[in-house]
C-alpha positions, 0 to 999 in steps of 0.5 A: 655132589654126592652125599654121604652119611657113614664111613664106608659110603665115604671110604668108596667116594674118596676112594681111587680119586682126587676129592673134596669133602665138605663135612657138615651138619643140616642143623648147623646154621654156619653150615647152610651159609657155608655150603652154597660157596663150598659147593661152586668152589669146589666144582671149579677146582676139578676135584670130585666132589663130596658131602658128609653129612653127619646129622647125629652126633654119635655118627663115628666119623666125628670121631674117626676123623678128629671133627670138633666143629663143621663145617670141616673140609678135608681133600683125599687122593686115593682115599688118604687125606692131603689137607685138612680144613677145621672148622671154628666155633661160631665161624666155620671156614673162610671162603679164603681158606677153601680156595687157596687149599684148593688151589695148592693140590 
């Protein structure tokens, strides 16, 4: 899985492929129960597979990209975004809605 943490690492991960980007926060408790399933779902899917971490607040991927809350997961094909995943307070995502996204690209 590779990590990134700024926009243009980001823009070059997704960019020419088919990805999966799980956005998340190492200070997010949701997060870290979240990111062991996202991982094992993800590399089953065949996508490549990414990690934004977003540790600051002030980081403008947050804003960039509309995320209120993390874990967010958002799938990109040639670097534009297919689907997106919002995370919930408190809840984050459901292994069920990582896995029937994943299914549908």
């Amino acid at each position: 899985m590779k990590r990134v943490e700024q926009q243009k690492e980001l823009d070059a991960a997704v960019a020419g492929k088919k990805s999966v980007v799980l956005f998340h926060a190492t200070w997010c408790p949701v997060c870290r129960n979240y990111r062991p399933f996202f991982e094992q779902a993800a590399k089953k899917s065949g996508l490549d597979v990414v990690e934004a971490v977003i540790d600051d607040e002030e980081n403008p991927i947050w804003d960039d990209h509309k995320i209120e809350y993390v874990p967010t997961v958002f799938i990109y094909e040639n670097g534009k975004i297919l689907k997106r995943l919002y995370g919930r307070p408190g809840v984050g995502l459901t292994q069920d809605e990582l896995t029937s996204a994943l299914k549908a690209v």
